[in-house]
FIBANU-923221 format. One record per residue (C-alpha): x, y, z; residue number from 1. Coordinates in steps of 0.05 Angstrom, whole numbers, plus 5000, padded with zeros to 4 digits. Example, Ala and Ser with C-alpha at 12.3 -4.5 7.8 and 13.67 -1.06 7.14 Angstrom:
<nodes>
NODE    x    y    z resi
NODE 5246 4910 5156    1
NODE 5273 4979 5143    2
</nodes>
This chain:
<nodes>
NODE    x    y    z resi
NODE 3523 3523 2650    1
NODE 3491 3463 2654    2
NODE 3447 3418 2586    3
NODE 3401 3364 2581    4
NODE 3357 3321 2526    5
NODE 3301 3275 2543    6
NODE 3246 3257 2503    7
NODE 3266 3299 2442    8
NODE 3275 3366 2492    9
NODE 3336 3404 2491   10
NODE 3339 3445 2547   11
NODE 3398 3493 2564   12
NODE 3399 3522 2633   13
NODE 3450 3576 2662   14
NODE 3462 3592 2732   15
NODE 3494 3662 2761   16
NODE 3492 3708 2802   17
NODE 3444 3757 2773   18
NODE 3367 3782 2778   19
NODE 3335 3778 2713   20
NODE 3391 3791 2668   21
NODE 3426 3835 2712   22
NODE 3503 3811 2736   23
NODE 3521 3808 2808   24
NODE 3521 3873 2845   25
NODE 3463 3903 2807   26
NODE 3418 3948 2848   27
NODE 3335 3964 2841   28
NODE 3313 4045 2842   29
NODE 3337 4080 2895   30
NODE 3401 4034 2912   31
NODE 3366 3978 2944   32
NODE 3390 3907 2934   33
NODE 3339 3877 2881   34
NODE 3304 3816 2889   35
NODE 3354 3756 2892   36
NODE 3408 3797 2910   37
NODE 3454 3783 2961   38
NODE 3485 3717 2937   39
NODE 3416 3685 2907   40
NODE 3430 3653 2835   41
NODE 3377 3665 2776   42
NODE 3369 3619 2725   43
NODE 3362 3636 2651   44
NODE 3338 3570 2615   45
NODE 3323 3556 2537   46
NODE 3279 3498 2527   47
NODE 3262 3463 2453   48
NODE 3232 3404 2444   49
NODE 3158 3369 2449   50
NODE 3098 3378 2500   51
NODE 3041 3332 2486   52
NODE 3065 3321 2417   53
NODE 3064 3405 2399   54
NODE 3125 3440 2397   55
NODE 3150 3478 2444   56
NODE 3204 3521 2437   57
NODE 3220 3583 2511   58
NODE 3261 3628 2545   59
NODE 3264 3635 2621   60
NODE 3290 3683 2665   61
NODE 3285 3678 2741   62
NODE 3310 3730 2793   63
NODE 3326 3669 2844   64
NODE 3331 3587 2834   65
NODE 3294 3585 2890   66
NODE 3231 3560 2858   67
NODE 3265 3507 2828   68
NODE 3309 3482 2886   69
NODE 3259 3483 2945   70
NODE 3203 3450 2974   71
NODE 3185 3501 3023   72
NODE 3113 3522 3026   73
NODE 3136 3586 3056   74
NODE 3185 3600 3008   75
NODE 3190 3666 2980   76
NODE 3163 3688 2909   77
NODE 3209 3717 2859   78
NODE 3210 3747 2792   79
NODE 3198 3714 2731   80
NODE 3200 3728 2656   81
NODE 3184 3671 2605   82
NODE 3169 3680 2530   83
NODE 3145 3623 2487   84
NODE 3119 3581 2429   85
NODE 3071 3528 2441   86
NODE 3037 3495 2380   87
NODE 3017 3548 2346   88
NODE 3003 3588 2400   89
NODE 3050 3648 2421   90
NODE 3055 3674 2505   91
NODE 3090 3716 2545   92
NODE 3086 3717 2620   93
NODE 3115 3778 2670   94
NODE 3107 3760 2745   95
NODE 3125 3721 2799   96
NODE 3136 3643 2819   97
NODE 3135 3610 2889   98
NODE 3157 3541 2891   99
NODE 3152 3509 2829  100
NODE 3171 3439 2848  101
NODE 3098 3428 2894  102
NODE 3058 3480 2861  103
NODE 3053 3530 2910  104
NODE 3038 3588 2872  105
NODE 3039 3631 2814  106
NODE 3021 3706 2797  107
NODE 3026 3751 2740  108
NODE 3007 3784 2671  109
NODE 3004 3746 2611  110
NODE 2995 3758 2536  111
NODE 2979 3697 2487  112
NODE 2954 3704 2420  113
NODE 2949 3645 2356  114
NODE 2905 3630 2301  115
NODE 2852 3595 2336  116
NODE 2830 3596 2414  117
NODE 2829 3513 2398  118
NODE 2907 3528 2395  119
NODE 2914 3554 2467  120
NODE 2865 3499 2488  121
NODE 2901 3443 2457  122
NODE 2972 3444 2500  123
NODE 2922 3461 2563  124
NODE 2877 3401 2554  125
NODE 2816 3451 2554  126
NODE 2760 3452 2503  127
NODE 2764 3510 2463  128
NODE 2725 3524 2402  129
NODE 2759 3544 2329  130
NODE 2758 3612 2320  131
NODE 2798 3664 2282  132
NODE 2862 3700 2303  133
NODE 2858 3722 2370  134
NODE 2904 3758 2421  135
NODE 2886 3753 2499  136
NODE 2913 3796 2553  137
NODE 2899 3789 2630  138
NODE 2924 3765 2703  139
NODE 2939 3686 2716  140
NODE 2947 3664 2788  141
NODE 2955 3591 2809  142
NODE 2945 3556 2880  143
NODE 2954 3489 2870  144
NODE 2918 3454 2823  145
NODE 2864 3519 2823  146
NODE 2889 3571 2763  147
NODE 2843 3630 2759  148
NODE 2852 3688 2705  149
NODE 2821 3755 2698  150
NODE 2815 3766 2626  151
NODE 2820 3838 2613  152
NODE 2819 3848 2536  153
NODE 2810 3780 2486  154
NODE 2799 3798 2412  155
NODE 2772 3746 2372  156
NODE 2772 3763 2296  157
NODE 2718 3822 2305  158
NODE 2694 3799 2384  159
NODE 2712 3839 2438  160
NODE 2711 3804 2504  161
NODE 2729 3796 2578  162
NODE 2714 3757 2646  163
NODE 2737 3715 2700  164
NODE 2749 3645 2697  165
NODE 2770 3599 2748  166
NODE 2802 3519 2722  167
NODE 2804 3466 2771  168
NODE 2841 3397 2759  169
NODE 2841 3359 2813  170
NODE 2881 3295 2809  171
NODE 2854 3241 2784  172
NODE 2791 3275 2765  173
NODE 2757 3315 2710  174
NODE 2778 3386 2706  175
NODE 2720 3443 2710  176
NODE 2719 3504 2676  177
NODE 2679 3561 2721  178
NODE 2671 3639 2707  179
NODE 2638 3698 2678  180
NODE 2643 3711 2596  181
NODE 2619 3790 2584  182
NODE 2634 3819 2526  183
NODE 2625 3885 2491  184
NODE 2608 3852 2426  185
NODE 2609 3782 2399  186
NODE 2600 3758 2322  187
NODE 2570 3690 2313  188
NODE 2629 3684 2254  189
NODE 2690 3682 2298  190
NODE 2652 3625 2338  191
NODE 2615 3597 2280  192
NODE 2672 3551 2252  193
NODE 2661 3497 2312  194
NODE 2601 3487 2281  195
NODE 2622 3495 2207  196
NODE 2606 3566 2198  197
NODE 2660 3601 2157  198
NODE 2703 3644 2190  199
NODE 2699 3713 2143  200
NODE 2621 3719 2123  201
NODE 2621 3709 2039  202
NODE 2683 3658 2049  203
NODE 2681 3622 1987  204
NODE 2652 3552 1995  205
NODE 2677 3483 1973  206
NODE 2653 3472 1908  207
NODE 2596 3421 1916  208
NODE 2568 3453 1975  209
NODE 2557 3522 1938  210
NODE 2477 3517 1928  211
NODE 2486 3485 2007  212
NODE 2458 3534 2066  213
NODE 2461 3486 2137  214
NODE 2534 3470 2156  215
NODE 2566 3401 2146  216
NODE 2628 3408 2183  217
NODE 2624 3358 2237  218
NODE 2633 3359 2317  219
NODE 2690 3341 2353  220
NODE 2649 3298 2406  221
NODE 2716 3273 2438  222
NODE 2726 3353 2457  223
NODE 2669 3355 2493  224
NODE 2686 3299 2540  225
NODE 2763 3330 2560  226
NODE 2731 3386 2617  227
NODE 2664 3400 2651  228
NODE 2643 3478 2654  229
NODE 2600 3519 2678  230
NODE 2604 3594 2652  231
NODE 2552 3653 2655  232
NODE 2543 3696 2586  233
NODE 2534 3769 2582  234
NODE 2535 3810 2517  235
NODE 2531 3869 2506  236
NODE 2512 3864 2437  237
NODE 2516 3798 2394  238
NODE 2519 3799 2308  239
NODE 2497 3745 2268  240
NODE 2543 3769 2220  241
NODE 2489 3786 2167  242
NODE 2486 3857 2142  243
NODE 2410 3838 2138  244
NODE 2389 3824 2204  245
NODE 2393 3862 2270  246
NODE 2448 3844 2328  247
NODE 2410 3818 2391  248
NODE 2421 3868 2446  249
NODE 2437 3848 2497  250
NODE 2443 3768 2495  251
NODE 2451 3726 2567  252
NODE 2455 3657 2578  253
NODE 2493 3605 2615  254
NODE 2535 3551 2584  255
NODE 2537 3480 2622  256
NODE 2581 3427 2597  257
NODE 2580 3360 2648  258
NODE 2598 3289 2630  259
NODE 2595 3306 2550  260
NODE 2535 3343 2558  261
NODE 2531 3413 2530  262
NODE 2473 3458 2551  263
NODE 2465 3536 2526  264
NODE 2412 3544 2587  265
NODE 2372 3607 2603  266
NODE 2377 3642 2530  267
NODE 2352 3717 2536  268
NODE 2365 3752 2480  269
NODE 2337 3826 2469  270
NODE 2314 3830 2385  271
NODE 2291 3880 2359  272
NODE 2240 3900 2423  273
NODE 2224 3822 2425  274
NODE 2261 3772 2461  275
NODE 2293 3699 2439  276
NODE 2291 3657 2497  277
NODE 2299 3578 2515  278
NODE 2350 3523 2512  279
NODE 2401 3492 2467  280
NODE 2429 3422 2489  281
NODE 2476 3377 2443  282
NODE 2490 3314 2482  283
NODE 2566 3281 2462  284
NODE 2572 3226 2499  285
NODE 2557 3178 2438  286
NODE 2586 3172 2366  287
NODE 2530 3222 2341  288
NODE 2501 3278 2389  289
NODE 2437 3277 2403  290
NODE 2410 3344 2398  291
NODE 2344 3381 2430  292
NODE 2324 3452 2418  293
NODE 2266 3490 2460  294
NODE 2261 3557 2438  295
NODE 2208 3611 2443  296
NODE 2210 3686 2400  297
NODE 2161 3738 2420  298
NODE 2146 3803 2400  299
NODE 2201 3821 2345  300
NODE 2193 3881 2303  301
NODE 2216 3856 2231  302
NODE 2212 3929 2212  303
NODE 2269 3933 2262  304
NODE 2298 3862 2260  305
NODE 2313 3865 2183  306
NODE 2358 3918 2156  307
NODE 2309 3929 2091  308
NODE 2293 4001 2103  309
NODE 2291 4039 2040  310
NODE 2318 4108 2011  311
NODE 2241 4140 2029  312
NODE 2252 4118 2099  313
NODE 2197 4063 2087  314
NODE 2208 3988 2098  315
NODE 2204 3928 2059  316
NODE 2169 3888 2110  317
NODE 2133 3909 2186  318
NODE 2093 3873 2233  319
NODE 2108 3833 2299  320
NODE 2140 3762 2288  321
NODE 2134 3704 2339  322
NODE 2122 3625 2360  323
NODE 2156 3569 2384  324
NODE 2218 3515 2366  325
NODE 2218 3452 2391  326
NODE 2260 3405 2354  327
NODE 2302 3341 2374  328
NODE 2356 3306 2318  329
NODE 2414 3258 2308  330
NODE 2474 3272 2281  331
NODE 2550 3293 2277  332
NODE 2538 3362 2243  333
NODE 2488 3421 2243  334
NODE 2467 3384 2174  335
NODE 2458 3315 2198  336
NODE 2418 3342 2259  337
NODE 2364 3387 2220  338
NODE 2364 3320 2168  339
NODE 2342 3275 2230  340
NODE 2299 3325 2266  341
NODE 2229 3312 2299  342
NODE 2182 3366 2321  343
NODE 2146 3432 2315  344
NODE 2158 3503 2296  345
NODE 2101 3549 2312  346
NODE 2102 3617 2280  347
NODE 2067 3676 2268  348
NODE 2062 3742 2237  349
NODE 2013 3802 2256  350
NODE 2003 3873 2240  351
NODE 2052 3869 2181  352
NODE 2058 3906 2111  353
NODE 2094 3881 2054  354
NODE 2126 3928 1996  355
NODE 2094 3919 1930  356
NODE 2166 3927 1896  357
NODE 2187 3855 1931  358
NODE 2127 3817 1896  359
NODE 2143 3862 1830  360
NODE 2223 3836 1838  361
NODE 2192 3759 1843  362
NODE 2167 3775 1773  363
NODE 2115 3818 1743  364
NODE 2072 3762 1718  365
NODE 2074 3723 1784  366
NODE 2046 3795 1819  367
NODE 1998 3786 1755  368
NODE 1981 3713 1768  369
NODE 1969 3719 1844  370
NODE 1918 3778 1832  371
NODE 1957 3827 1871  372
NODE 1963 3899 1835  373
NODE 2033 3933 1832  374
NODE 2025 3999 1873  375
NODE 2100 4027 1858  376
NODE 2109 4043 1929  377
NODE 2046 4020 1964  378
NODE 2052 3966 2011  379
NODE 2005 3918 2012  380
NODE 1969 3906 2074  381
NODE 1986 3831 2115  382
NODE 1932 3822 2171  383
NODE 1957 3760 2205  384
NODE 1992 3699 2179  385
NODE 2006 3628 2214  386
NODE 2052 3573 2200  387
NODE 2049 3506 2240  388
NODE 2104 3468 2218  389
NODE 2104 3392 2231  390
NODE 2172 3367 2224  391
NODE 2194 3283 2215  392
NODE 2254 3257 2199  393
NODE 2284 3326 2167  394
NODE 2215 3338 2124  395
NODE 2175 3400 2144  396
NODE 2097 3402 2132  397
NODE 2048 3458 2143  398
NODE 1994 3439 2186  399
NODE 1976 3495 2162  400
NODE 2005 3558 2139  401
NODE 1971 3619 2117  402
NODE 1968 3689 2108  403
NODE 1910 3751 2118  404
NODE 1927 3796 2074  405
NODE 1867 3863 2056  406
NODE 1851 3831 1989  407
NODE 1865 3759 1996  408
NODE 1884 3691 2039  409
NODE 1944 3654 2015  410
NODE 1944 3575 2035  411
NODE 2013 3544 2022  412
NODE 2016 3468 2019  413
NODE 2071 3412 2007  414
NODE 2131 3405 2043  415
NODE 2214 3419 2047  416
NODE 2268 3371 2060  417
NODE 2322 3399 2115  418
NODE 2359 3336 2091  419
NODE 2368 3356 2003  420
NODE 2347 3431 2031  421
NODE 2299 3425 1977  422
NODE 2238 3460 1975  423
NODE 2170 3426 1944  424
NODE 2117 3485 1963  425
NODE 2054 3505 1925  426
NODE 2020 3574 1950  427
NODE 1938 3576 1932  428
NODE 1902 3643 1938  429
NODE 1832 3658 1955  430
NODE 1809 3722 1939  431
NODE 1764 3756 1973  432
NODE 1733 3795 1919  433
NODE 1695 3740 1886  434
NODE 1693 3780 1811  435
NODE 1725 3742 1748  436
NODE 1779 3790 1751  437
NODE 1806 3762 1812  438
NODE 1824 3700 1792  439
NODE 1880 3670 1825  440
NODE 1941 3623 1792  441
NODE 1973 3573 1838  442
NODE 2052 3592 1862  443
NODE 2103 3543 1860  444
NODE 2159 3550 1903  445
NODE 2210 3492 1884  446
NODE 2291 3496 1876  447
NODE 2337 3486 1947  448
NODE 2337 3542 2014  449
NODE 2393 3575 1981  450
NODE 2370 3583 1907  451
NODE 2290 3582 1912  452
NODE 2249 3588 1854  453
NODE 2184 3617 1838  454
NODE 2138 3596 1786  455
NODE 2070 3601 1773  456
NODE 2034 3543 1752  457
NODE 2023 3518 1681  458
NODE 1958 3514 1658  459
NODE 1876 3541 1680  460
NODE 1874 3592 1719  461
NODE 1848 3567 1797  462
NODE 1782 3572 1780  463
NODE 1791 3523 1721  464
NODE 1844 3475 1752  465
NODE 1801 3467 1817  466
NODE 1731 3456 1819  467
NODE 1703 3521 1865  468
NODE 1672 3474 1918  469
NODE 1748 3444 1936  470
NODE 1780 3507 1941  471
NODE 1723 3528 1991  472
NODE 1741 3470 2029  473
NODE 1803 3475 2030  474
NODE 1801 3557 2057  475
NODE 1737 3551 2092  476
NODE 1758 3509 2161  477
NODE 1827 3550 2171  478
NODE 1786 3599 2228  479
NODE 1773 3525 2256  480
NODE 1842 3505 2250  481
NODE 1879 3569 2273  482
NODE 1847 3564 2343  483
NODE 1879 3482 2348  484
NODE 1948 3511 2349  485
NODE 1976 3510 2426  486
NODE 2041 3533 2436  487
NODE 2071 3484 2486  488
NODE 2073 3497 2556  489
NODE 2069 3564 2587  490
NODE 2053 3610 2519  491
NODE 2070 3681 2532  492
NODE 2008 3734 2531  493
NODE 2044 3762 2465  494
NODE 2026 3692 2430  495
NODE 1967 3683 2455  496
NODE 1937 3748 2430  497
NODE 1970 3735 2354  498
NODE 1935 3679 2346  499
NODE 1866 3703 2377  500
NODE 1876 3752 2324  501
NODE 1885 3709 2268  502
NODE 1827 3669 2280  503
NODE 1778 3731 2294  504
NODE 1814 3763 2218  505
NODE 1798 3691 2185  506
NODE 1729 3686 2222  507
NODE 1693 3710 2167  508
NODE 1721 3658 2111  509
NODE 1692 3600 2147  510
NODE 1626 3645 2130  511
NODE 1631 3644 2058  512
NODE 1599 3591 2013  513
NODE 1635 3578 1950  514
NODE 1623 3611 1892  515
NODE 1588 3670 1932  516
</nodes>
């Protein structure tokens, strides 16, 4: 029996003549000697103490010292059984050792489990993000400074995942993360708190961010510098987490992460018979990331996309949704970033429908004062609608929006602020039956993204509060604007015909001389 302390570690060690537990003399199956028979000593070792300032606390069992004593490169392996604490993280490991004092090798199962990945990550020096409980099971093999895993089962909150994963730390050098992430299901929740998303979807907020919608929680930049990776994605099926929208199915992609630089290249994600493609890139290396977002949606069915559908089998809202992202901000959380952006979100909406009983719930006198007629469960009819978005400094401006619909075209001016998340918008409506009866009311649109209000405006009706000639003006040029709006470099056929659409449905505006 033989004890030691150093640097707060108390570590107990006991040698004998026995193979995992078993005294002297013991046999395997069948009568055979067992491993580390025939005079070899195992070692059964308790450790407690400190490993980069996280507690450690193990139990070892060895069927030979051999790993511990030699330096022999041909040495054989032998059995090993450890169970331990580290942090907060809990392991077990069933397998076998060669040469422990040079690194040799190492091969075996493994189970770890602990409240966050970041807490397996932490006592490894890898970046890992915060996540919920998870529990990990797979094969770990190590050939000297090379360990390489197959993960067979990880469960992450709700996430169900696998893959392969080789980490490389050369001496003296940054260590690289490589592999393959697949995964029968992912939920943006049990990733979503590295970027201040809560957990458990309907987690109660802090107080005075209730009415707040983008997260505040900031980055941990210093992370992103510890490791360089390169990992491929493949999903089965990944969940935003809302009940209301659709999981993407399947989602690919390939995560790079070199010199503080993170990059979620190659997005291809399947929506709802459309497809979400493009790049994400957050760039660490200085006090605040620097951010950069080109993304491009095409051909998504909101029928299909958002989980409205109603007890007749009918939907709230159908048509094909698409456009273009391509935003660049400052900042050291998802909030600071959208409050610094710069850029342009393209978007548009064809062949769609809307349910009368969604502008009813708005409020029957703001159906009323937008001249649309409540049809119980008539939708009304939404030819094509546009929205180029002109972002600076966090404040969005249509340039323009507006929307076709079969009795109307709805301008919406003003602006909101992805800084306050306040929302100063003002919809106009020209109908396109001139009679008195359709006269039209402004819409307000004020209050923050996550309580919007809807007013109408106090006062005339349109036709008194703005002199017919401005209003004509202001509608009449839109089948002159539409066609302006380019969609960046290499615009998908999908796009392309949307918009050619729009501007042959708002064609015959531009034709119309106010007060006709």
């Amino acid at each position: 029996m033989a004890s030691a302390a150093a640097s707060g570690t108390r570590l107990a060690v006991d040698f004998g003549e026995r193979v995992a537990g078993k005294p002297k003399g013991a046999s395997a199956p069948g009568g055979e000697p067992g491993p580390g028979e025939g005079g070899r000593y195992g070692v059964t070792a308790h450790a407690e103490g400190h490993y980069r300032d996280l507690p450690i606390k193990a139990s070892l069992q060895t069927g030979s010292a051999l790993p511990w004593l030699s330096s022999d490169p041909n040495a054989p392996a032998v059995p090993v059984t450890l169970r331990g604490n580290i942090g907060q993280a809990r392991l077990s490991f069933d397998g076998e050792v060669r040469d422990l004092l040079v690194s040799q090798g190492l091969a075996g199962d493994y189970t770890v489990s602990g409240p966050s990945l970041a807490a397996i990550g932490e006592p490894l020096g890898v970046t890992l993000p915060t996540t919920p409980a998870f529990s990990m099971r797979g094969r770990l093999t190590r050939e000297g400074p090379r360990w390489t895993t197959a993960v067979r089962q990880a469960t992450i909150g709700k996430s169900q995942l696998s893959g392969e994963f080789q980490y490389d730390k050369p001496e003296n050098a940054v260590p690289t993360l490589t592999g393959e992430l697949r995964g029968r299901e992912l939920w943006l929740a049990d990733l979503g708190p590295a970027v201040g998303v809560p957990a458990e979807p309907g987690a109660p907020k802090a107080k005075k961010a209730a009415s707040r919608v983008l997260p505040d929680k900031q980055f941990d930049l210093p992370s992103l510098r510890a490791m360089n990776a390169n990992v491929n994605v493949k999903l089965a099926r990944f969940e935003s987490g809302s009940a209301l929208l659709q999981a993407a199915e399947p989602l690919n992609a390939r995560i790079v992460l070199q010199d503080g630089v993170l990059e979620l290249r190659d997005i291809d994600a399947r929506v709802a018979r459309g497809q979400v493609a493009g790049l994400m890139r957050l760039d660490g290396r200085e006090p605040k990331a620097q951010w950069r977002a080109r993304l491009r949606v095409s051909g998504v069915h909101l029928e299909q996309w958002l989980n409205l559908e109603r007890k007749n089998g009918q939907r709230w809202v159908t048509g094909v949704m698409g456009g273009r992202i391509a935003l660049d901000g400052v900042g050291r959380s998802t909030a600071e970033l959208l409050a610094s952006a710069d850029g342009r979100m393209v978007l548009y909406w064809t062949d769609g429908t809307v349910s009368h009983l969604i502008v009813e719930a708005a409020g029957i006198d703001i159906a009323q004062g937008l001249g649309l007629l409540v049809r119980g469960d008539d939708a009304l009819q939404v030819n094509c609608g546009v929205a180029d978005l002109r972002v600076k400094d966090g404040m969005v401006t249509p340039r323009p929006m507006v929307v076709d619909t079969k009795d109307s075209v709805v301008l919406v001016d003003g602006d909101m602020s992805l800084a306050t998340e306040r929302l100063n918008l003002i919809a106009k409506v020209d109908p396109k039956d001139k009679s008195p009866l359709t006269l039209r009311t402004p819409l307000n649109i004020q209050g923050t993204l996550g309580d919007p209000q809807l007013s109408l405006q106090k006062g005339p009706l349109l036709r008194k509060l703005v002199p017919a000639a401005v209003l004509g003006v202001a509608v009449a040029p839109l089948a002159a604007i539409v066609p302006l709006i380019d969609l960046g470099e290499d615009p998908d056929a999908e796009s392309l015909r949307a918009l050619s659409e729009c501007n042959a449905r708002l064609a015959p505006v531009s034709k119309r001389r106010p007060g006709s």
